[in-house]
FIKOL-648719 format. One line per 4 residues: number of its first residue (from 1); for each residue x negated, y, z negated of C-alpha. Coordinates in Angstrom, 2 decimals. Example, Ala and Ser with C-alpha at 12.3 -4.5 7.8 and 13.67 -1.06 7.14 Angstrom:
<nodes>
1) -12.30/-4.50/-7.80  -13.67/-1.06/-7.14
</nodes>
This chain:
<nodes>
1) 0.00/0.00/0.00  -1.54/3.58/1.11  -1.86/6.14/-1.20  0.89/8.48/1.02
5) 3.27/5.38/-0.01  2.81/5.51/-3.86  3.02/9.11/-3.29  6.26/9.25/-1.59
9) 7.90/6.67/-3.81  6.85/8.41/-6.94  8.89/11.25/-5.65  11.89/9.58/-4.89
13) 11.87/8.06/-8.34  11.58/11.47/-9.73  14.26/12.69/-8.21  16.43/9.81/-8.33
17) 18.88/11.25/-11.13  19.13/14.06/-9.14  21.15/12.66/-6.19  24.76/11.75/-6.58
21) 25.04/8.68/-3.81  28.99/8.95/-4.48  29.10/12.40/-3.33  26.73/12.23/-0.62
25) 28.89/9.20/1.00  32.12/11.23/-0.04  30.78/14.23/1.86  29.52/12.19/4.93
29) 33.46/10.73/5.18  34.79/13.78/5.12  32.45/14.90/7.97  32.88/11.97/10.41
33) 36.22/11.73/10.01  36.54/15.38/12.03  34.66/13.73/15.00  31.27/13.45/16.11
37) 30.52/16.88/16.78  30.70/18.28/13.82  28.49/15.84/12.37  25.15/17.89/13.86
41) 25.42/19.46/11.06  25.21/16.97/8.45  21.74/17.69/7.98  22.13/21.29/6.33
45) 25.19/19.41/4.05  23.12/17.02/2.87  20.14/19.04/2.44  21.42/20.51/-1.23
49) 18.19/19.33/-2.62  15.33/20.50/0.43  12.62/18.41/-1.25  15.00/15.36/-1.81
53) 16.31/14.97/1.62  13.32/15.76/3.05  11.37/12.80/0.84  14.15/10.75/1.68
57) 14.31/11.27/5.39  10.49/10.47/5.34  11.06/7.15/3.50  14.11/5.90/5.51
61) 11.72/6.28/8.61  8.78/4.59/6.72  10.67/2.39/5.18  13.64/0.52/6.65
65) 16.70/-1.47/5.11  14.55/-4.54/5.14  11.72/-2.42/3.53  9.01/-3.13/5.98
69) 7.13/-0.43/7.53  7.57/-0.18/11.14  5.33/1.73/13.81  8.70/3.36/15.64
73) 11.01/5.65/13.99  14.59/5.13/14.62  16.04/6.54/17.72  12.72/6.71/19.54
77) 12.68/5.32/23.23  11.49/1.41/22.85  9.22/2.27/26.59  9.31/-0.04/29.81
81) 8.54/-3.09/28.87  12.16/-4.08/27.85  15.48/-5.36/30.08  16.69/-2.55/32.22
85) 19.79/-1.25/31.14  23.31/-1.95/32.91  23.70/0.35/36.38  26.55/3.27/35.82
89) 30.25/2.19/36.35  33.50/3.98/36.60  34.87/6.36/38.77  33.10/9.18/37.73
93) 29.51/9.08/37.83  26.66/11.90/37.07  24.02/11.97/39.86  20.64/12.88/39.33
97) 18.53/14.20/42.08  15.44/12.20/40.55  15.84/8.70/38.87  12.25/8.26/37.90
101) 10.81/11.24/35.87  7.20/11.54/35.03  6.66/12.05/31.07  5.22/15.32/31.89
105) 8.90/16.11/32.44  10.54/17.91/35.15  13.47/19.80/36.39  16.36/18.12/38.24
109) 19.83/18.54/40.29  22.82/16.96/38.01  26.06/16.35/39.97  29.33/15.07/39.00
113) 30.80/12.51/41.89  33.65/10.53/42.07  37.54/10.27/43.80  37.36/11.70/47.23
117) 40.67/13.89/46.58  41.49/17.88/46.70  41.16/19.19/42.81  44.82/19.44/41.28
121) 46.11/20.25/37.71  45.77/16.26/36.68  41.92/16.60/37.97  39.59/15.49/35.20
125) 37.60/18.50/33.90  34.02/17.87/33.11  32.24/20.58/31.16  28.76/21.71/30.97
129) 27.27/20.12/27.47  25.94/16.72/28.07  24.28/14.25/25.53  21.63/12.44/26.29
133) 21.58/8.51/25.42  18.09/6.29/24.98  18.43/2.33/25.56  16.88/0.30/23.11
137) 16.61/-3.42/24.72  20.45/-4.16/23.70  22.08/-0.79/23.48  22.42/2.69/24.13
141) 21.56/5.09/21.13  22.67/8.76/21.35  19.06/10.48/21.45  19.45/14.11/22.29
145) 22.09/16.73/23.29  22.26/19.00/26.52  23.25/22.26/27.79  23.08/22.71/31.74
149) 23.23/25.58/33.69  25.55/26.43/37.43  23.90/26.72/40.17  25.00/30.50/39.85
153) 23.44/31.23/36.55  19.96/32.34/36.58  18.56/29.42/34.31  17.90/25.64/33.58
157) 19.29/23.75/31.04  17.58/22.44/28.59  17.36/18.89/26.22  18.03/19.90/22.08
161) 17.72/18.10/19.00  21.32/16.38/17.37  20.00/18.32/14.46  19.91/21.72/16.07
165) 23.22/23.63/16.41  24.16/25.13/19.78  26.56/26.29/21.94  27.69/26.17/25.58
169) 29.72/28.37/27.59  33.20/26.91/27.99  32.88/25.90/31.92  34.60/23.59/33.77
173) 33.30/21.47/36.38  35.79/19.59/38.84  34.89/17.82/42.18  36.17/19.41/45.28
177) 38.19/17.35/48.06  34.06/16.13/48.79  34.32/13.95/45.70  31.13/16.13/44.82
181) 31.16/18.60/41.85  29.29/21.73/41.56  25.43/21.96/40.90  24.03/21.72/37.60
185) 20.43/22.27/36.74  18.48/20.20/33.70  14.59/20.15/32.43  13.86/17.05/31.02
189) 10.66/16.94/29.15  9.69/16.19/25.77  10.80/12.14/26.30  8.64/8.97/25.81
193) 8.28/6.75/28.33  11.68/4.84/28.45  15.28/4.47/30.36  17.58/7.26/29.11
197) 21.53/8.09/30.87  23.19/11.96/30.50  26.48/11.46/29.62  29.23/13.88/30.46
201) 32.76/13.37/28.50  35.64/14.78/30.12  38.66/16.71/28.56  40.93/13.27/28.93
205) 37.79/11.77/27.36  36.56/9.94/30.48  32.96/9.49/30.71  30.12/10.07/33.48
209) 26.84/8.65/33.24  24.03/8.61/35.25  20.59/6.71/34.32  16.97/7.30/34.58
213) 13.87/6.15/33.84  10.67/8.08/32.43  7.26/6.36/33.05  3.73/7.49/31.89
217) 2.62/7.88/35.60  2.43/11.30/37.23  4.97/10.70/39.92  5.69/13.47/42.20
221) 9.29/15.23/42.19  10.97/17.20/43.98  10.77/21.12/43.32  13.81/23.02/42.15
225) 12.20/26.43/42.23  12.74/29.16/39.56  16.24/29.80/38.77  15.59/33.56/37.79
229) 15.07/35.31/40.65  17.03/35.82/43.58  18.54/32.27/44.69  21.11/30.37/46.28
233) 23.79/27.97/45.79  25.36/25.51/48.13  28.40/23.67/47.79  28.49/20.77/47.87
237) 24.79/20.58/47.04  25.42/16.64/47.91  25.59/15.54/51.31  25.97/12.15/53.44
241) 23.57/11.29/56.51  26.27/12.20/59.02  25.94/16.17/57.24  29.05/18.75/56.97
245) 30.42/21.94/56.18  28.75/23.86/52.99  29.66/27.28/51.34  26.39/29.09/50.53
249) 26.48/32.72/48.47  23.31/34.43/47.06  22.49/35.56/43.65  20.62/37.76/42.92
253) 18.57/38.29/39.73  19.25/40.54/37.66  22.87/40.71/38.71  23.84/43.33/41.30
257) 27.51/44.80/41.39  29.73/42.78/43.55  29.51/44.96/46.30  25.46/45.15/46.67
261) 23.41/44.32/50.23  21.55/41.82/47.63  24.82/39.35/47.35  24.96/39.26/51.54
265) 23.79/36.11/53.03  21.86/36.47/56.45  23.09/35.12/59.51  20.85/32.82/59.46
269) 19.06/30.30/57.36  16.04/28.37/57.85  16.55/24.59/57.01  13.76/22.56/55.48
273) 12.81/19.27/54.33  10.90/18.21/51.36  7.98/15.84/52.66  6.43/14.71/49.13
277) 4.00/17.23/48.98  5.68/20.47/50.94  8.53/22.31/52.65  8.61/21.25/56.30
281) 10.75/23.28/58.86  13.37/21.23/60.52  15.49/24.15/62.13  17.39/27.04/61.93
285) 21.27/27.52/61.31  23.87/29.89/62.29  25.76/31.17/58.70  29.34/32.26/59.66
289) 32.25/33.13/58.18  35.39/31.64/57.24  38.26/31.34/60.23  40.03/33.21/57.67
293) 37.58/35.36/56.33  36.47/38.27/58.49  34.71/40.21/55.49  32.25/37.21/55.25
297) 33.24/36.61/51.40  32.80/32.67/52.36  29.81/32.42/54.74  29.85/28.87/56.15
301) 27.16/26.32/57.25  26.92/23.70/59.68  24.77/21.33/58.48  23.62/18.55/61.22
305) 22.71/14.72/60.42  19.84/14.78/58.04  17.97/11.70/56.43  18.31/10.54/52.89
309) 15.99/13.07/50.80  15.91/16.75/49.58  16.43/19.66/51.96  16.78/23.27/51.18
313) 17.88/26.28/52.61  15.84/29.44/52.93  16.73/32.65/53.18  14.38/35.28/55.05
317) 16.33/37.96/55.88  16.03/40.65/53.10  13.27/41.14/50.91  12.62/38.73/48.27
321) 13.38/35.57/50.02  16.00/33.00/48.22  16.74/29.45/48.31  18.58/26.14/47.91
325) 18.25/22.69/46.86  20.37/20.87/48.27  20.63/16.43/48.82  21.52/13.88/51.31
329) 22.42/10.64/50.15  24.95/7.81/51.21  24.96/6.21/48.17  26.83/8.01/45.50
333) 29.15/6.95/42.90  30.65/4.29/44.83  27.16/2.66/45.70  24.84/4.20/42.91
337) 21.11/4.29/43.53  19.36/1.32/41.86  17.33/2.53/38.56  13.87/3.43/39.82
341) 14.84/4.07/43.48  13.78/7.59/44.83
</nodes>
């Protein structure tokens, strides 16, 4: 036994008369029984006596049920060399733009797919907090929480402790008649080498998933570009091979009335491909408006047959040039890309 062992049980023995277990468990009830949520902060509850819960926290992790140390703290990702984890099901599904991360971290596209149908009042709403899950060999563990950002806010989300309290603007996300939902934007770093899912929770209490693994190797991935400066957004952001119609707008940063030369789109927008290592040029296309919209309000793309991958459109025509990620892939949530795929 180390010395830091003797040390830490001393202090829980000194303090033993000082905890109430009755209350504690009492308290904890009353907490759960108002839903998960709330229970973030259970920590600040609990934490009457700092030096007590803090003492204890340390021994529950060095010291389990069965009282044998372990080497991994509870909740921590149990790495790759374990059974993948079951693909995403249901007819919802949350699709990453990159399902291998490096542990280095990195930002990606997070769209909601699902029923191929025009959005009505019985639509499920999806909203923009997300948890994060971790699998541990047999199950999935709730690991993290999330906050993403539109593609017309001039940020990335961003992984949180359970512990931490936050917020997140009350926004909904529905799919269009595309089955595709809007862009979302998500850093993931901080994460041990693992297989994790981001789980959305609709307001009928359906549930999205969409699974990824992160590995120790420094993979490449594929660029978002900086979210706080002038940008675009595309809808859908998701595409099949055979291409389509998209609805691009331009944002810029910091925010411009609604009637600035900075919110026009050009006529035209250069169309690129991501290689692996760089933007290539593929063409040029033609932005025009709406049949039904001769103040260009909607400016409309034609985009052709592209292969699987990231493309982006660029552009050029004002200064300060802005972008936008956007994806082609056939297999969405009705086919979902195998874990590892890219």
């Amino acid at each position: 036994m180390t010395e830091l062992e003797d040390a830490l049980r001393a202090t829980l023995r000194a303090h033993e008369r000082d905890i109430d277990a009755s209350t504690i468990r009492r308290d904890y009830a009353a907490i759960a029984s108002r839903g998960r949520r709330p229970a973030r902060r259970l920590l600040p509850v609990l934490a009457a006596g700092a030096v007590v819960a803090i003492v204890g926290l340390v021994a529950y992790m060095a010291w389990p049920l069965g009282g044998t140390p372990t080497d991994r703290a509870a909740g921590t990702p149990m790495g790759q060399n374990v059974a993948p984890p079951p693909a995403d099901s249901g007819p919802f599904q949350v699709w990453l733009s990159e399902r291998v991360i490096p542990a280095a971290g990195a930002d990606i596209g997070v769209l909601l797919t699902g029923p191929a149908e025009p959005v009505d009042e019985n639509q499920q709403i999806f909203g923009v907090g997300a948890e994060l899950d971790t699998w541990d060999g047999t199950q999935w563990q709730l690991h993290r929480n999330a906050g993403l950002c539109t593609a017309g806010w001039d940020c990335i989300g961003e992984l949180l402790p359970l512990d931490e309290e936050f917020s997140v603007q009350e926004v909904g996300l529905v799919l269009d008649a595309s089955g595709v939902g809007s862009a979302t934007f998500l850093r993931v770093e901080g994460l041990d080498p693992g297989w994790y899912r981001l789980r959305q929770t609709s307001s009928a209490g359906i549930q999205a998933t969409g699974t990824f693994q992160v590995v120790a190797d420094d993979i490449p991935v594929t660029p978002i570009g900086a979210r706080d400066i002038d940008h675009l957004s595309v809808r859908p952001a998701l595409l099949p091979t055979a291409g389509g119609t998209v609805t691009v707008s331009r944002t810029p940063v910091p925010q411009e009335s609604a009637d600035s030369p900075a919110n026009t789109v050009g006529e035209s927008l250069d169309l690129e491909a991501w290689t692996g290592d760089g933007w290539q040029p593929v063409s040029t296309l033609a932005v025009t408006p709406a049949p039904d919209d001769p103040y260009r309000a909607t400016p409309l793309v034609q985009v052709p047959a592209l292969n699987p991958g990231a493309h982006r459109l660029v552009d050029r025509n004002q200064p300060g040039e802005a972008h936008a990620v956007f994806w082609v892939d056939d297999n969405t949530s009705a086919t979902p890309l195998p874990v590892g795929s890219r």
